[in-house]
N, CA and C atoms as a LAMMPS dump frame, in Angstrom:
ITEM: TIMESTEP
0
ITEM: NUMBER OF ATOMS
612
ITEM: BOX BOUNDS ff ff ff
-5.0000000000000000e+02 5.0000000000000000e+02
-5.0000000000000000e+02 5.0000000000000000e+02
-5.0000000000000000e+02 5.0000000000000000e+02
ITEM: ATOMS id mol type element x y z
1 1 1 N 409.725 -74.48 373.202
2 1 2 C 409.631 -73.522 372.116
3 1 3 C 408.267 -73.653 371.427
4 2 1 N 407.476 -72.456 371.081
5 2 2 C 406.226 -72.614 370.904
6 2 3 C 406.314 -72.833 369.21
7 3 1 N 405.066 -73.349 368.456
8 3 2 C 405.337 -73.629 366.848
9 3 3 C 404.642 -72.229 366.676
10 4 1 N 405.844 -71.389 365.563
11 4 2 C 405.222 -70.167 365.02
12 4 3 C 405.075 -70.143 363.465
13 5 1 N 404.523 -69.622 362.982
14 5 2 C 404.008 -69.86 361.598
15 5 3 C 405.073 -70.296 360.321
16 6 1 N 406.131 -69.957 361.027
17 6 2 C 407.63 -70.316 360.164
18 6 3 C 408.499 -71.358 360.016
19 7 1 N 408.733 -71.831 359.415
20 7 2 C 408.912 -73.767 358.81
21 7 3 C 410.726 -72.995 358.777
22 8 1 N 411.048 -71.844 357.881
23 8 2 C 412.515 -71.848 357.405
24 8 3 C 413.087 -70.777 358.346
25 9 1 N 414.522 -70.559 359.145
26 9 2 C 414.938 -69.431 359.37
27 9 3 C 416.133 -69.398 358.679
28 10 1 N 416.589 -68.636 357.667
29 10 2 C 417.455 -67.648 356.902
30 10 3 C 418.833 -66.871 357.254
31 11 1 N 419.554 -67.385 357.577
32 11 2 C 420.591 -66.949 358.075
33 11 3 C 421.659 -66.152 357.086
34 12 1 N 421.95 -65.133 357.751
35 12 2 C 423.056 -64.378 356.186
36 12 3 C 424.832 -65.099 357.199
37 13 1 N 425.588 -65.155 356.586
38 13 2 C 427.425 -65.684 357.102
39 13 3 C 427.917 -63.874 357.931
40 14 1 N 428.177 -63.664 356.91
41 14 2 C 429.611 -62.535 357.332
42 14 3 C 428.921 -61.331 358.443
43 15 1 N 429.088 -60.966 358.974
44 15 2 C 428.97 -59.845 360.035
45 15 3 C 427.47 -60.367 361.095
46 16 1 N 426.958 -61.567 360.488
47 16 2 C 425.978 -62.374 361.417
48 16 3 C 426.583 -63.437 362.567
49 17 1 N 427.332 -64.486 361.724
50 17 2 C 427.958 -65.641 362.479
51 17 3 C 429.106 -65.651 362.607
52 18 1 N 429.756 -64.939 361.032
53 18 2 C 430.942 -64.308 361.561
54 18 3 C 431.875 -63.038 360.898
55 19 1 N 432.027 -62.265 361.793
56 19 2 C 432.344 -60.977 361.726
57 19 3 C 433.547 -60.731 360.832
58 20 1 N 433.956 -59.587 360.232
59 20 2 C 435.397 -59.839 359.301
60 20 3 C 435.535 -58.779 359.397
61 21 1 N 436.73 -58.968 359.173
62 21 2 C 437.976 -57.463 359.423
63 21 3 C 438.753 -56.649 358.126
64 22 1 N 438.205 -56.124 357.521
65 22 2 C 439.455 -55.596 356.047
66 22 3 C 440.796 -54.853 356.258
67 23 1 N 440.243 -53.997 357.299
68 23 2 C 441.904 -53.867 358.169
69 23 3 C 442.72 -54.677 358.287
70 24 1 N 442.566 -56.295 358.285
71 24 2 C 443.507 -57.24 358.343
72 24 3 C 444.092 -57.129 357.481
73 25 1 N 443.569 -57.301 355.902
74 25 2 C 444.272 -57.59 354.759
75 25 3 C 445.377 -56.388 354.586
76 26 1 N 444.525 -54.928 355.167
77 26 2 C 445.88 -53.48 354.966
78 26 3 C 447.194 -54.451 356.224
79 27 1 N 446.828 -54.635 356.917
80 27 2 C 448.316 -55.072 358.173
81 27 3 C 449.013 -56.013 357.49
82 28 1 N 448.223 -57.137 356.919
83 28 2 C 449.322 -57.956 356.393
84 28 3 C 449.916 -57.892 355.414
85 29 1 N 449.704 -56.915 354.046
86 29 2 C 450.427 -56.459 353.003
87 29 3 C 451.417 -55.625 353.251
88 30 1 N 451.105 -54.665 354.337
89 30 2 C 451.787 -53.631 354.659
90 30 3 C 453.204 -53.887 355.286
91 31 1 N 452.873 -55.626 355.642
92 31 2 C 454.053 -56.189 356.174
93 31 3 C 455.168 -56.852 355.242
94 32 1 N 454.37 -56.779 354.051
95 32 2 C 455.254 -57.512 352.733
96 32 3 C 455.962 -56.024 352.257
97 33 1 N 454.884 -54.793 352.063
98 33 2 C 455.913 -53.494 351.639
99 33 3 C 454.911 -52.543 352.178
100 34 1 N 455.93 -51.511 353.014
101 34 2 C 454.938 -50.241 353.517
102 34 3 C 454.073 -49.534 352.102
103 35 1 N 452.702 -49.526 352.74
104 35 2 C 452.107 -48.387 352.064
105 35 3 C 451.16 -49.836 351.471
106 36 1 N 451.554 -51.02 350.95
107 36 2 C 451.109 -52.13 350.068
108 36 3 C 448.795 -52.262 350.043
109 37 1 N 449.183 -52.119 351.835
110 37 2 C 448.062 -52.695 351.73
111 37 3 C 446.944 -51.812 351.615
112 38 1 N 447.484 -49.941 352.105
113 38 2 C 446.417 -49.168 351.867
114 38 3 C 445.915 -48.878 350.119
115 39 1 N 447.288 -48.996 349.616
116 39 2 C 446.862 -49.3 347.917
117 39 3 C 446.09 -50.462 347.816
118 40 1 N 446.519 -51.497 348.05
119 40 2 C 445.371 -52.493 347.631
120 40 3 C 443.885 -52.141 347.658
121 41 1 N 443.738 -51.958 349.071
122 41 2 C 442.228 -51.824 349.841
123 41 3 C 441.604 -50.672 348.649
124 42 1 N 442.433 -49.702 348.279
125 42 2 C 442.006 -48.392 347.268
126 42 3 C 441.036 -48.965 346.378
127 43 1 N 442.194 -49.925 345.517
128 43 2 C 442.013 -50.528 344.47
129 43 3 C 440.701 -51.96 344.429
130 44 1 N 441.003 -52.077 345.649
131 44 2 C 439.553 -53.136 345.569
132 44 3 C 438.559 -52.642 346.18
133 45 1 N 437.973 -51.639 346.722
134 45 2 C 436.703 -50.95 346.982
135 45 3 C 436.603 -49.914 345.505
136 46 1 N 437.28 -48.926 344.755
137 46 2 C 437.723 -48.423 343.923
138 46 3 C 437.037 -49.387 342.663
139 47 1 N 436.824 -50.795 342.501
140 47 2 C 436.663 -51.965 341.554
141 47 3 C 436.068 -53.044 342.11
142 48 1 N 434.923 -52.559 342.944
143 48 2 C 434.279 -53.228 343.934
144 48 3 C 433.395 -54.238 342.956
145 49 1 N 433.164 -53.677 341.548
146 49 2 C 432.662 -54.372 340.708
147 49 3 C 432.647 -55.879 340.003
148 50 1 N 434.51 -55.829 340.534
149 50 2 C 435.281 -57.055 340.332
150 50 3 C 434.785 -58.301 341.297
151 51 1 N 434.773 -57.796 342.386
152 51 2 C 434.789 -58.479 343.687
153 51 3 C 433.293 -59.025 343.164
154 52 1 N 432.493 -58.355 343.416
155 52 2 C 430.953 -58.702 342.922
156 52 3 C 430.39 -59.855 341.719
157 53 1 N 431.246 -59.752 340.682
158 53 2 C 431.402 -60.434 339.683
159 53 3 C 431.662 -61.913 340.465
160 54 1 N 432.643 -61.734 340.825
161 54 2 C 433.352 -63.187 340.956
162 54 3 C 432.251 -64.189 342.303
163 55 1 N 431.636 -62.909 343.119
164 55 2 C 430.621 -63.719 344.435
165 55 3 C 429.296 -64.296 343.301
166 56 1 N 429.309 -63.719 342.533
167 56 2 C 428.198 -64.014 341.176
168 56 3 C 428.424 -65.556 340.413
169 57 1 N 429.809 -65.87 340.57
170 57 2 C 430.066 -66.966 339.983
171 57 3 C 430.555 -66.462 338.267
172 58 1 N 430.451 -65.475 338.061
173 58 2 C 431.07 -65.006 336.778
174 58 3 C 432.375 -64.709 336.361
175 59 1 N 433.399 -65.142 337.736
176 59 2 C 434.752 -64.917 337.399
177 59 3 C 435.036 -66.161 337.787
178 60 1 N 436.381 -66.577 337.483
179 60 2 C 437.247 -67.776 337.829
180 60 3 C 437.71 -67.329 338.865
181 61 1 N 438.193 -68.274 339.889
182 61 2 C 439.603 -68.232 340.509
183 61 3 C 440.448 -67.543 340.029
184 62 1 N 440.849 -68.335 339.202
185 62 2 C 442.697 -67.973 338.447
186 62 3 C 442.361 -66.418 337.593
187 63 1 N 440.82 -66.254 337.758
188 63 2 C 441.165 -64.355 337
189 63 3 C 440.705 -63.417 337.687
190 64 1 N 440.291 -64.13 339.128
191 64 2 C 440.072 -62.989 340.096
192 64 3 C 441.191 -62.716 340.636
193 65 1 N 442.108 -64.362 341.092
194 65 2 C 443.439 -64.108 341.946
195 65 3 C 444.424 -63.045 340.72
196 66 1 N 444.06 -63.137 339.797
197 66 2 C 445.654 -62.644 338.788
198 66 3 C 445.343 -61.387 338.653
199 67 1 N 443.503 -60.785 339.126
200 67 2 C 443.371 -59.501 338.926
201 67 3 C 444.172 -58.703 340.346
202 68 1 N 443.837 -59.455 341.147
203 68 2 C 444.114 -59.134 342.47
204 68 3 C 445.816 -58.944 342.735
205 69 1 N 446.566 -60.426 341.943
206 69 2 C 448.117 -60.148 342.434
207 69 3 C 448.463 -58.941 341.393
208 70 1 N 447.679 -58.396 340.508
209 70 2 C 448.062 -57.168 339.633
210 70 3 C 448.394 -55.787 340.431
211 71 1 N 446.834 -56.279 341.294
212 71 2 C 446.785 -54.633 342.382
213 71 3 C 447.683 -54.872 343.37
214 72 1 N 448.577 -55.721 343.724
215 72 2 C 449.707 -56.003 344.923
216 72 3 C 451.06 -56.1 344.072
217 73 1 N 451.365 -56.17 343.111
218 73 2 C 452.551 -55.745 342.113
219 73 3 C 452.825 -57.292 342.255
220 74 1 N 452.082 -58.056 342.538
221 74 2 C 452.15 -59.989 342.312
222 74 3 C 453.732 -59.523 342.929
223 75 1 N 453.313 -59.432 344.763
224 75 2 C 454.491 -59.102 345.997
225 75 3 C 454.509 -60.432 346.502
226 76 1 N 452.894 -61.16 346.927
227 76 2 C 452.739 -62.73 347.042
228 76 3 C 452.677 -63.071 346.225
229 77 1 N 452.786 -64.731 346.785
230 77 2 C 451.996 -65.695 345.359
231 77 3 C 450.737 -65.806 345.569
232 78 1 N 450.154 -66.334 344.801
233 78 2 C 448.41 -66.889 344.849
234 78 3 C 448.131 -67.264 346.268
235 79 1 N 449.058 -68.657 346.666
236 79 2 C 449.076 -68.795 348.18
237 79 3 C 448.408 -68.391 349.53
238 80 1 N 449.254 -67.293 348.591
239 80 2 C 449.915 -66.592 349.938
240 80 3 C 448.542 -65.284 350.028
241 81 1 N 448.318 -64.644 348.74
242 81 2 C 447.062 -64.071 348.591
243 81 3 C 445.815 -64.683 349.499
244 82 1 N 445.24 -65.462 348.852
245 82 2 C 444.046 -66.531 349.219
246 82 3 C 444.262 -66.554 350.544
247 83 1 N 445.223 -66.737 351.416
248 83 2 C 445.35 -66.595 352.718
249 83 3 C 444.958 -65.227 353.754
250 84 1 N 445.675 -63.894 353.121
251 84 2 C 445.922 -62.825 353.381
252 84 3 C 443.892 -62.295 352.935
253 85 1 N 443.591 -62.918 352.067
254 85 2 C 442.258 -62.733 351.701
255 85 3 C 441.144 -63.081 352.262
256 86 1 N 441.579 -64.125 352.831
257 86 2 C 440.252 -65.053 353.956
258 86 3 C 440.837 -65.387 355.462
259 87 1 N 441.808 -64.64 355.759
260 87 2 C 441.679 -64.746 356.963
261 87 3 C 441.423 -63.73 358.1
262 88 1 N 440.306 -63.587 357.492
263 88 2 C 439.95 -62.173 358.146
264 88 3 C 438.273 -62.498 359.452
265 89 1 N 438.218 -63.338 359.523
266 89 2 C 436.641 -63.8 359.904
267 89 3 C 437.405 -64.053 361.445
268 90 1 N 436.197 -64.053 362.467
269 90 2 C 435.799 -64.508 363.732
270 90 3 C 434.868 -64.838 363.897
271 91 1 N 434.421 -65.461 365.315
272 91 2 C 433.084 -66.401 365.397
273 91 3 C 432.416 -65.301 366.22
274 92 1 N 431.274 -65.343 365.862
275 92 2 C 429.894 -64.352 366.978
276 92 3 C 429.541 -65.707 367.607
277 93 1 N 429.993 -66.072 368.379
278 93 2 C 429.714 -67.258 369.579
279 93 3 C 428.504 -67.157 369.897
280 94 1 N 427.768 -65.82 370.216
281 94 2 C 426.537 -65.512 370.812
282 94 3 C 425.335 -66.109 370.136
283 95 1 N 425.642 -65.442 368.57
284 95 2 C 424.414 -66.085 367.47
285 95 3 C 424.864 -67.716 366.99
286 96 1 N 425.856 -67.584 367.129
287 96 2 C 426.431 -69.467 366.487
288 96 3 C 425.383 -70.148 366.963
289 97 1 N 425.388 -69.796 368.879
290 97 2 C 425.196 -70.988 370.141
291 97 3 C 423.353 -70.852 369.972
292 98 1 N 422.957 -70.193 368.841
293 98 2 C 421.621 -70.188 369.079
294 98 3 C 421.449 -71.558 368.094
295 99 1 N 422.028 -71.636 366.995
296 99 2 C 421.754 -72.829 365.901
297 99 3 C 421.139 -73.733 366.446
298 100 1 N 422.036 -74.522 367.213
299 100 2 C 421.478 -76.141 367.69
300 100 3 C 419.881 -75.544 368.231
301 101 1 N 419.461 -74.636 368.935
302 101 2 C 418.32 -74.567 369.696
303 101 3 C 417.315 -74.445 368.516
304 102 1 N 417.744 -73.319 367.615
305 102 2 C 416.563 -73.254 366.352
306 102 3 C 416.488 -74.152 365.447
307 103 1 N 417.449 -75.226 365.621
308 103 2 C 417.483 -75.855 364.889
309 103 3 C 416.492 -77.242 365.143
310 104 1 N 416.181 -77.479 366.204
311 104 2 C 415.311 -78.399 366.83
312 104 3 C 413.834 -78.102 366.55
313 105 1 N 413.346 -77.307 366.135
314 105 2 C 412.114 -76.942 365.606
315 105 3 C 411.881 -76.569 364.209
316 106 1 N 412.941 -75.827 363.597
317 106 2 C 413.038 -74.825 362.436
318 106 3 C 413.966 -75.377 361.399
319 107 1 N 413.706 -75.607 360.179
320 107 2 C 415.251 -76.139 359.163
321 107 3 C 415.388 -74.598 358.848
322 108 1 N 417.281 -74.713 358.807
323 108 2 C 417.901 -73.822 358.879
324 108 3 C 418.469 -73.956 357.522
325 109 1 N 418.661 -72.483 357.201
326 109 2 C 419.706 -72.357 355.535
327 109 3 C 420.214 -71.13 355.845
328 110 1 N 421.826 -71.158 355.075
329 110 2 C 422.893 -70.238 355.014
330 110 3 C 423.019 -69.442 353.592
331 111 1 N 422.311 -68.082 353.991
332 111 2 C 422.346 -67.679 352.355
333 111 3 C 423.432 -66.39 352.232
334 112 1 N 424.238 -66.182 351.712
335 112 2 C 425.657 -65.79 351.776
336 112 3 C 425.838 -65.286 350.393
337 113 1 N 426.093 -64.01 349.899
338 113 2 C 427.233 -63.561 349.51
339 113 3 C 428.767 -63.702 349.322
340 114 1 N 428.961 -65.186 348.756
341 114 2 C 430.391 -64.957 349.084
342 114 3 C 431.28 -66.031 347.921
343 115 1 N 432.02 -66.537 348.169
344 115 2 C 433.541 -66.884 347.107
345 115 3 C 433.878 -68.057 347.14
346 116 1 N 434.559 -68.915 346.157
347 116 2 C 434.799 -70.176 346.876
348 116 3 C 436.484 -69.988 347.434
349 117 1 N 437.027 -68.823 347.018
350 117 2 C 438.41 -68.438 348.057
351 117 3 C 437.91 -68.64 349.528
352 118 1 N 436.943 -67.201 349.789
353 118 2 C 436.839 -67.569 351.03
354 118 3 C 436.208 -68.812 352.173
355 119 1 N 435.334 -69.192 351.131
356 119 2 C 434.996 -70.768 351.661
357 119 3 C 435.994 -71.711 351.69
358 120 1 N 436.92 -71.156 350.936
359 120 2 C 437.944 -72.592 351.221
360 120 3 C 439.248 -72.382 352.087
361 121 1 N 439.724 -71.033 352.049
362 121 2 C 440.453 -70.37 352.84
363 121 3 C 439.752 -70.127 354.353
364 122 1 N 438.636 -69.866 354.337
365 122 2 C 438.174 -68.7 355.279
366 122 3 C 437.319 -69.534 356.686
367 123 1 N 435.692 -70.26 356.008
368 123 2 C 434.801 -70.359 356.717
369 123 3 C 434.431 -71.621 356.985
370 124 1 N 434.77 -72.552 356.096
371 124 2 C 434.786 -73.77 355.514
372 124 3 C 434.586 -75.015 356.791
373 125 1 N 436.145 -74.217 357.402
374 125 2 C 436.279 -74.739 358.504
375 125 3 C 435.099 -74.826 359.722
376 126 1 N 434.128 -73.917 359.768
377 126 2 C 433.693 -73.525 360.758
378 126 3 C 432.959 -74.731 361.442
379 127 1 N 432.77 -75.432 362.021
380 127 2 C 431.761 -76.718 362.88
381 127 3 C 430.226 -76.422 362.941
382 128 1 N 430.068 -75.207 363.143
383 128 2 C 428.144 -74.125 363.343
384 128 3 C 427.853 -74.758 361.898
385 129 1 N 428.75 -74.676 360.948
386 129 2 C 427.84 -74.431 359.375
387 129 3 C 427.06 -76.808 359.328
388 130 1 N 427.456 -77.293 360.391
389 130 2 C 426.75 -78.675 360.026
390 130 3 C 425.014 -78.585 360.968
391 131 1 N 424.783 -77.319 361.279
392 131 2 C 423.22 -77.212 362.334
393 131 3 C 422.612 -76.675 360.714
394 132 1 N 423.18 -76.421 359.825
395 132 2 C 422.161 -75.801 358.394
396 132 3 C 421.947 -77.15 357.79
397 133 1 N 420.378 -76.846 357.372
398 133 2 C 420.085 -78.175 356.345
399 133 3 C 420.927 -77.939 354.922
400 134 1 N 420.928 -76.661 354.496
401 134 2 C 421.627 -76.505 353.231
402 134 3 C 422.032 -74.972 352.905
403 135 1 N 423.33 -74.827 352.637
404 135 2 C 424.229 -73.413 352.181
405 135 3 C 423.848 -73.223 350.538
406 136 1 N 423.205 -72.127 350.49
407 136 2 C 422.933 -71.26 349.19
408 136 3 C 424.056 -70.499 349.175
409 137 1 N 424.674 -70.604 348.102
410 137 2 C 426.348 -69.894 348.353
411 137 3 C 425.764 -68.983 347.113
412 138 1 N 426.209 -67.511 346.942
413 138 2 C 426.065 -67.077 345.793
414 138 3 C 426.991 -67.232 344.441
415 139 1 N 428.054 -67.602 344.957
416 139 2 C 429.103 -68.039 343.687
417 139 3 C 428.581 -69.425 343.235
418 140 1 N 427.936 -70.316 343.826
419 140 2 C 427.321 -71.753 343.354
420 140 3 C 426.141 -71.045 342.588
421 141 1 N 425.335 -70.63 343.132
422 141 2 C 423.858 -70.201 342.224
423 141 3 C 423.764 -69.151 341.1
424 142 1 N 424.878 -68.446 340.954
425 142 2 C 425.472 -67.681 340.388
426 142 3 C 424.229 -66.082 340.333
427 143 1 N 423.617 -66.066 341.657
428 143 2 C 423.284 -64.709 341.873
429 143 3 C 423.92 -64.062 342.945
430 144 1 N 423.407 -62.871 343.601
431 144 2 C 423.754 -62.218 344.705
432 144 3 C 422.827 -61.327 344.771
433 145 1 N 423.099 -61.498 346.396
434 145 2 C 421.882 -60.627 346.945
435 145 3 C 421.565 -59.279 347.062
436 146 1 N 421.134 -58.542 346.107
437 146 2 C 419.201 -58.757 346.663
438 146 3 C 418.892 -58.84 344.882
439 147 1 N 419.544 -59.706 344.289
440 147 2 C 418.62 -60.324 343.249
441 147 3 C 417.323 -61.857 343.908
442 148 1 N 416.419 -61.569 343.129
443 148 2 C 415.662 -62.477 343.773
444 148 3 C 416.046 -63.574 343.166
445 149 1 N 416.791 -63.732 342.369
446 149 2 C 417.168 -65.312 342.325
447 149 3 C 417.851 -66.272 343.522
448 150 1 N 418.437 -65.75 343.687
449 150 2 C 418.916 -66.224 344.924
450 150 3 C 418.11 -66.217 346.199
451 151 1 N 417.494 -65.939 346.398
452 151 2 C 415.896 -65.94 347.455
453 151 3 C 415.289 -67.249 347.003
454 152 1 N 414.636 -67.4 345.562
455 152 2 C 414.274 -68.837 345.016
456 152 3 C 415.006 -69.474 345.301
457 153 1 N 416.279 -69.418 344.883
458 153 2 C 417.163 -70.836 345.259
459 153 3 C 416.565 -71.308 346.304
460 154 1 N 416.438 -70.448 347.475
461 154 2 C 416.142 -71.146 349.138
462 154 3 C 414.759 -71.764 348.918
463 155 1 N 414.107 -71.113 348.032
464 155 2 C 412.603 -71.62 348.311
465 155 3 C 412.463 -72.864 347.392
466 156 1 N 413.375 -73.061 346.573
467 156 2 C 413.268 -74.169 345.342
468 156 3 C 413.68 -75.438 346.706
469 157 1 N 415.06 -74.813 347.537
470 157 2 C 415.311 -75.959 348.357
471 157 3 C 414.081 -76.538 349.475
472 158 1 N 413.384 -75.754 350.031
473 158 2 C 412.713 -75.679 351.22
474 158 3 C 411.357 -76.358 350.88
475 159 1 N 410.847 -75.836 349.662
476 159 2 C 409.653 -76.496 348.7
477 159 3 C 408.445 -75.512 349.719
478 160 1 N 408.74 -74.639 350.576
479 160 2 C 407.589 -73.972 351.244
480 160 3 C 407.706 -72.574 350.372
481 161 1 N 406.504 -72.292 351.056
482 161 2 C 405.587 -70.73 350.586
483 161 3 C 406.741 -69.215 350.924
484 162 1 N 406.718 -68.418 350.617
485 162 2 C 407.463 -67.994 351.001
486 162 3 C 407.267 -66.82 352.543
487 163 1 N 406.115 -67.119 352.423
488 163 2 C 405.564 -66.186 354.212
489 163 3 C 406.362 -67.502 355.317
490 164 1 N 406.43 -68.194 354.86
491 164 2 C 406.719 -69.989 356.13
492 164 3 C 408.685 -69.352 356.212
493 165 1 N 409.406 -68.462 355.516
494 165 2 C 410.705 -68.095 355.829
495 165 3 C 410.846 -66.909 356.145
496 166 1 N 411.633 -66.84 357.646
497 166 2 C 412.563 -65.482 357.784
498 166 3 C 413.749 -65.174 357.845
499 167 1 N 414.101 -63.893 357.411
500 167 2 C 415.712 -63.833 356.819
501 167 3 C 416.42 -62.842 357.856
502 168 1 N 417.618 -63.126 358.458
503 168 2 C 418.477 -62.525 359.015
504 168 3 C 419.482 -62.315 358.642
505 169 1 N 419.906 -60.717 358.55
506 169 2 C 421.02 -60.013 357.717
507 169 3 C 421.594 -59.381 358.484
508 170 1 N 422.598 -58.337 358.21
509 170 2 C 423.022 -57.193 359.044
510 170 3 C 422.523 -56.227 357.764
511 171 1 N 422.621 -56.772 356.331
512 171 2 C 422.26 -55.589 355.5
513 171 3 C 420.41 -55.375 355.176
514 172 1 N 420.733 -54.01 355.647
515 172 2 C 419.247 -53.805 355.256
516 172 3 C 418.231 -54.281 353.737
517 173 1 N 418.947 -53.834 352.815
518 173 2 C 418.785 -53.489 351.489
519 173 3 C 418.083 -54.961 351.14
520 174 1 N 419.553 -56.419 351.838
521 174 2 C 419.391 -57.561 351.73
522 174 3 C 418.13 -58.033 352.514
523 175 1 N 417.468 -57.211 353.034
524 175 2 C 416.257 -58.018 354.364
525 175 3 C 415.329 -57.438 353.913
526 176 1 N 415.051 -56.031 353.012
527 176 2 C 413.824 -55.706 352.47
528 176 3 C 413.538 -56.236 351.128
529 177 1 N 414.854 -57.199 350.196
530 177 2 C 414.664 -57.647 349.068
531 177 3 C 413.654 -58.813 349.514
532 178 1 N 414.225 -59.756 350.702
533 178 2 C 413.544 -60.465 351.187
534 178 3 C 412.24 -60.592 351.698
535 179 1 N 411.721 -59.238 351.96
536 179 2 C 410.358 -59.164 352.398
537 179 3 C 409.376 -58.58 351.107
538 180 1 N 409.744 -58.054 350.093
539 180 2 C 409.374 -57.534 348.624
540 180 3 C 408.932 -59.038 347.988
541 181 1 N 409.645 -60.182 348.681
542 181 2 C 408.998 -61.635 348.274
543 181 3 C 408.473 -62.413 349.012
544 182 1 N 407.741 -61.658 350.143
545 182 2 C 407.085 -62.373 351.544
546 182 3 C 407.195 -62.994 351.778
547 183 1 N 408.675 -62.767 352.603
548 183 2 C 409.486 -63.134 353.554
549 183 3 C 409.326 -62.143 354.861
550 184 1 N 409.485 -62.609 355.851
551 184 2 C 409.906 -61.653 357.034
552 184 3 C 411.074 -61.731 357.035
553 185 1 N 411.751 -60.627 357.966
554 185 2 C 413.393 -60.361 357.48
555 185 3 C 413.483 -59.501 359.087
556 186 1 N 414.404 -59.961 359.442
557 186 2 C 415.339 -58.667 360.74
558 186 3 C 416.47 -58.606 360.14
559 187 1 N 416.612 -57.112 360.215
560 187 2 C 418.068 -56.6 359.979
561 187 3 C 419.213 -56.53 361.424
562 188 1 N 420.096 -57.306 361.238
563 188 2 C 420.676 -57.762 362.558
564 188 3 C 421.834 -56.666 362.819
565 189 1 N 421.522 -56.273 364.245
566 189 2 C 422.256 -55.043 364.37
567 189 3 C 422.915 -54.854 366.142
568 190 1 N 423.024 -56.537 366.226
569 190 2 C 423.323 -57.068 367.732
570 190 3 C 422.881 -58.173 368.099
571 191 1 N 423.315 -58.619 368.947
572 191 2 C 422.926 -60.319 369.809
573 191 3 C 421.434 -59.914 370.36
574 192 1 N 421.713 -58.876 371.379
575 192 2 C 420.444 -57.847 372.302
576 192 3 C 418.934 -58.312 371.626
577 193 1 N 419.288 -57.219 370.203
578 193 2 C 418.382 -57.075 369.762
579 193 3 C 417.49 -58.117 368.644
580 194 1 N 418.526 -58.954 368.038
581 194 2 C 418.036 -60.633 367.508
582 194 3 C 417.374 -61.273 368.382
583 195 1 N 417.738 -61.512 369.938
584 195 2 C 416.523 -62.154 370.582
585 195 3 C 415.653 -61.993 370.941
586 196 1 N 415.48 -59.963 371.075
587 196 2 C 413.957 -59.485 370.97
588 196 3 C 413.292 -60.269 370.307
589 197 1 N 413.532 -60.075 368.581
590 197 2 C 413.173 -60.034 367.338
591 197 3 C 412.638 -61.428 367.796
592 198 1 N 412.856 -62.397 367.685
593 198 2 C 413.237 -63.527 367.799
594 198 3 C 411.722 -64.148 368.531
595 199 1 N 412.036 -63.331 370.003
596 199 2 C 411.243 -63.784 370.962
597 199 3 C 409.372 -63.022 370.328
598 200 1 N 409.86 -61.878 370.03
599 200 2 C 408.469 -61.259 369.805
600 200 3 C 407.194 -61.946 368.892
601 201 1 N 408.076 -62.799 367.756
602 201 2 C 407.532 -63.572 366.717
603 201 3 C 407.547 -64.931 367.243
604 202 1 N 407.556 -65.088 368.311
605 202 2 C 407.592 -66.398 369.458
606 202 3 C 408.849 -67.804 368.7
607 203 1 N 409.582 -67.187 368.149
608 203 2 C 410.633 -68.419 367.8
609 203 3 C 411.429 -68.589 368.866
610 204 1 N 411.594 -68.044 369.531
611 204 2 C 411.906 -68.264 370.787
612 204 3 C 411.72 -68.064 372.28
């Protein structure tokens, strides 16, 4: 692997390493009471604001779950929620199996959008997340992305410049916040096309 000008590569979690399903959460409510889960889903895209809050670190647990068993007529318990809530993820095997390789040249960080439900329910588990030197969670730093605070976080960890990191997303919005602070950024939109990307900037 040849040395290319980049010390950090930037990894985003959900629809990168691993993919998630919201259709799950409609099947499995729907199994507690017909109709359950297409109301829910209403009600939490409908108050998407909520959801956002809490990846921010500005809600609790106990007042996101009690907002949430409100919009399900509290049909589960908390439990049983938190479950029905994070088990929605699969592994992209393809991008996982690249870690160990980039990882032998490049320190790696996990910068994520996400909850400590679903980290503790959901991803937690995963074995890929020990090839990262360090997870920028947005509910720990209490931003979300594409605030640039959360971009610093990585660079406060890394102690490099910020041209020496590139960021891989599936969201656009999230990969041009990243380059507005010179960063390079691919917006990931396949296995195919990440190892173009990849190869063209000689990281691989």
């Amino acid at each position: 692997m040849k040395k290319t000008k980049y010390s950090t590569i930037v990894f985003d979690l959900g629809n990168v390493l691993i993919p998630f399903n919201h259709n799950l959460w409609i099947e499995q409510l729907n199994q507690v009471e017909k109709g359950l889960g297409e109301k829910y889903y209403k009600l939490y895209i409908d108050n998407y604001n909520v959801h956002r809050k809490y990846e921010a670190g500005k809600m609790s647990d106990v007042e996101f779950i009690e907002q949430n068993l409100k919009w399900i007529n509290h049909k589960v318990t908390s439990e049983k929620f938190c479950k029905i809530f994070s088990e929605i993820f699969t592994l992209n095997n393809d991008v996982v199996n690249l870690l160990p390789i980039l990882k032998q040249k490049y320190k790696l960080v996990l910068l994520s959008n996400t909850n400590n439900i679903h980290k503790k329910y959901g991803w937690e588990k995963y074995s890929f997340l020990n090839n990262f030197n360090k997870l920028i969670l947005s509910h720990e730093v209490g931003a979300v992305k594409p605030e640039k605070e959360i971009y610093k976080a990585v660079e406060n960890h890394t102690k490099e410049s910020a041209e020496k990191h590139i960021f891989i997303d599936d969201v656009k919005e999230y990969v041009e916040a990243a380059k507005q602070l010179g960063w390079d950024g691919i917006q990931f939109v396949g296995y195919e096309n990440l190892l173009q990307e990849l190869k063209s900037r000689k990281i691989l």
